[in-house]
N, C-alpha and C positions, 0 to 999 in steps of 0.2 A: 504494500500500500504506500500511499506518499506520503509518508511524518504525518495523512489524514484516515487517517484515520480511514485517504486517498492514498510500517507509521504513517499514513496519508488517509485517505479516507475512513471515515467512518460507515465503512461496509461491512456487511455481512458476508459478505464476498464467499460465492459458491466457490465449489470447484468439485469438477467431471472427475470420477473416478472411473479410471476407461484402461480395460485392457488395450494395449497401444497395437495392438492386432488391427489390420485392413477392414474396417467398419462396423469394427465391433464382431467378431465375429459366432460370439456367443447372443447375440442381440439384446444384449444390456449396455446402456450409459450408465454409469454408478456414478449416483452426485453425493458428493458431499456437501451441506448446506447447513448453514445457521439453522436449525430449527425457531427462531423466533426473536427476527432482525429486523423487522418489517423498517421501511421498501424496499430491502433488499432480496429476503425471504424469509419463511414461514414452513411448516409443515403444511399449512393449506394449501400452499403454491400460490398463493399473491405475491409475494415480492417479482418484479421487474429480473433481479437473475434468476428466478423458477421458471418466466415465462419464454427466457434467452435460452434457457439450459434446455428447455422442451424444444425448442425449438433448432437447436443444434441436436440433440439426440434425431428429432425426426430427418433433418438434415444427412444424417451420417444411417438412416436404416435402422436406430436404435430405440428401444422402450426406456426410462429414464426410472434408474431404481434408486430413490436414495437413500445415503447413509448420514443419519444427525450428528453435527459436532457441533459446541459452542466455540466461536470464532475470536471472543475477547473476555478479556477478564486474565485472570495466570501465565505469566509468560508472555502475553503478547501474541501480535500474527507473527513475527519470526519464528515463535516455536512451532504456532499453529503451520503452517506451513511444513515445517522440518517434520510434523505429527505426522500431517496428513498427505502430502505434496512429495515433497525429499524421501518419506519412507516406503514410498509407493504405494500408499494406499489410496492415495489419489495421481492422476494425470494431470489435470488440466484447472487452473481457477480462473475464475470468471472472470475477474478484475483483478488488473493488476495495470499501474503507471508502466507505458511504454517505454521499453529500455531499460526497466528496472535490472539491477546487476542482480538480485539477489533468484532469479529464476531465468527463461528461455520464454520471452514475451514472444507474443504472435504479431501480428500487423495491427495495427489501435480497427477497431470496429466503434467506437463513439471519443469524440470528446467534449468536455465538460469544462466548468470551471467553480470555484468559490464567488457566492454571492455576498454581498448585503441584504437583507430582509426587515423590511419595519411596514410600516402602519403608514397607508397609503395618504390619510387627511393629513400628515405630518407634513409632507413637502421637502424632507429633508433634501439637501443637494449633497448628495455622495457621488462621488465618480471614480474614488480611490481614497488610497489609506491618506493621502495628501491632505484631502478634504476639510476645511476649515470646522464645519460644521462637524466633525466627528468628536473635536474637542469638549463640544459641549452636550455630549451624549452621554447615555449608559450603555457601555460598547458588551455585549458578550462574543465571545469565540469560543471553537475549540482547540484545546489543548494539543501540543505536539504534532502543529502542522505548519501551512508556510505562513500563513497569519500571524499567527502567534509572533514567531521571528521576524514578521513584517511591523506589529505593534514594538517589538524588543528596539527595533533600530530608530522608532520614533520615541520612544520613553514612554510609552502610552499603556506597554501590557500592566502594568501594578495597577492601574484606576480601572481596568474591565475587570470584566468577570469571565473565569474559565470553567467550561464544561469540556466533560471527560467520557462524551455519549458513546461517542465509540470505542472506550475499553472500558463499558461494564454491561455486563451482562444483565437485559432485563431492563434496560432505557434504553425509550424509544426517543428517537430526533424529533419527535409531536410536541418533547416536551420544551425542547427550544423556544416553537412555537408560543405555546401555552403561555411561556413567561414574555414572549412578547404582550401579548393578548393583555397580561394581566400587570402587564407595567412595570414589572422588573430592571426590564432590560429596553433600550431605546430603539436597539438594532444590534442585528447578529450575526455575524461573519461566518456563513457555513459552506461547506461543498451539499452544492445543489443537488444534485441526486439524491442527498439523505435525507431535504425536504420535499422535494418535488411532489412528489406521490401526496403529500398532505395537505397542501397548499389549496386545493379545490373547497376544504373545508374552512379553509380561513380567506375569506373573498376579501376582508380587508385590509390583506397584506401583497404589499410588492417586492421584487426584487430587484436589482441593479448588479450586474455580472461587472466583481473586480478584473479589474486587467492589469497583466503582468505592468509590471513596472521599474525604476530602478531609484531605489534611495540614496544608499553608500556601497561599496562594492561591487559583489556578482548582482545579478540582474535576479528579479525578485517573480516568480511564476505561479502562476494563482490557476492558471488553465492546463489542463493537462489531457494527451491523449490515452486512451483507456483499451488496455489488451486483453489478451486470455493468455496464459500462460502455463508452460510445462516446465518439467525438468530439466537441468543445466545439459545437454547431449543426446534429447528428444524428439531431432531435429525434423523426423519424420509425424509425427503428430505435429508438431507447429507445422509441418508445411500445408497439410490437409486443411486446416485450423484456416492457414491463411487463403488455401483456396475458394472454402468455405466462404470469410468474410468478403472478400473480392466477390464472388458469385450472388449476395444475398445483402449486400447491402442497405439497399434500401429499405427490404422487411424488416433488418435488425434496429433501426433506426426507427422504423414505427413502431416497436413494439417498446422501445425505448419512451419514445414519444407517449404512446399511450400510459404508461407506465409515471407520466410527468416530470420525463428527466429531459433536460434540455441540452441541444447539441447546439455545436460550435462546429464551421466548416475547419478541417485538420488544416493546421499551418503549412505556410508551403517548403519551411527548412527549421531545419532546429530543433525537430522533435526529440533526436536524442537526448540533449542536454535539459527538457524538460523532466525531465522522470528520475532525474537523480538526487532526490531530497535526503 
């Protein structure tokens, strides 16, 4: 993930447990999935990667059997991965920051980025961490992503408030919302995907998509492209993977779409360099 819990996201982030045989050819996808990450996934199969994972299973010829693991909490997704991922008891995870070193990313199938979200009567003017108006806010974000270090380099993380939604088990990103809702917090620095999905129920609230930007130093990446990913020398499942997304495109993106997670057309260079938080 990206230091979000994107360390990057705050996903649930499946991942295909797939005998790496030519289409499965026991006719099982085995997913391993958050049992209860919502809008990531769920044992119901609502989450947005339930609806991606069924749909590369049907993709590849295969029935989608899966195996629950909780994704956060002890250890971290570094271990989870090493558990699940590196031990072979999974293939392939649903998400993962493009170029990440720490697996064998496929070709990005969506990208995303960190939003602002507040309360649309406000009018606030945000267009970035820059933002004058952010001074005189109640800023939340989540913890251990590129925000955070984007608030560190203005002197700004000690006056917000930090949530920690994606490494505990059992909080859902609703509740981000909620404390907007209920005046907590002014606005909330999240990766949109972990809202998206809930956003229909709160009609009044908006978003403003941060964009990369540069304060002091290296260049500061708030958008990122979003992979699937196998094992370090798996090179034949990623390439399927990658044929896959090339071929299907469009459908992954509305199912994404439908799902309320909002894409960003892929950069035209530099994607490497985003994915290494």
């Amino acid at each position: 993930m990206i230091a979000c819990k994107p360390t990057f996201l705050a996903t649930g982030l499946l991942v295909l447990v797939a005998a790496a045989a030519p289409a499965h050819a026991s006719g099982q996808l085995k997913v391993c999935a958050d049992p209860d990450y919502l809008p990531y996934s769920n044992q119901a199969g609502q989450g947005f990667e339930n609806a991606v994972a069924q749909y590369v299973a049907k993709q590849l010829g295969a029935n989608v059997d899966y195996t629950w693991a909780d994704s956060r909490g002890h250890g971290g997704y570094s271990e989870w991965l090493a558990r699940n991922l590196d031990s072979g008891h999974c293939d392939v995870v649903m998400s993962m920051p493009y170029g990440n070193q720490e697996e064998l990313t496929t070709d990005p199938y969506y990208v995303s980025s960190y939003v602002f979200v507040f309360k649309k009567d406000k009018g606030y003017d945000l267009t970035d961490l820059n933002s004058p108006d952010l001074h005189k806010l109640k800023i939340g974000f989540e913890s251990d992503t590129p925000v955070e270090a984007g608030l560190q380099l203005r002197g700004m993380v000690t006056a917000a408030r930090a949530y920690d939604v994606g490494g505990k088990a059992g909080v859902s990103p609703r509740s981000v919302l909620d404390d907007l809702e209920s005046g907590k917090i002014d606005v909330m620095i999240t990766w949109q995907p972990a809202i998206g999905a809930f956003l229909k129920d709160y009609p009044d609230l908006t978003t403003v998509t941060l964009p990369n930007s540069r304060a002091t130093g290296s260049p500061e990446m708030y958008t990122f492209p979003m992979s699937m990913a196998v094992r370090q020398g798996d090179t034949a499942l990623k390439q399927r993977l990658d044929r896959l997304i090339k071929a299907h495109d469009n459908e992954l993106k509305a199912i994404l779409r439908q799902h309320g997670v909002e894409t960003h057309p892929e950069p035209a260079a530099g994607m490497d360099g985003m994915a290494n938080l």
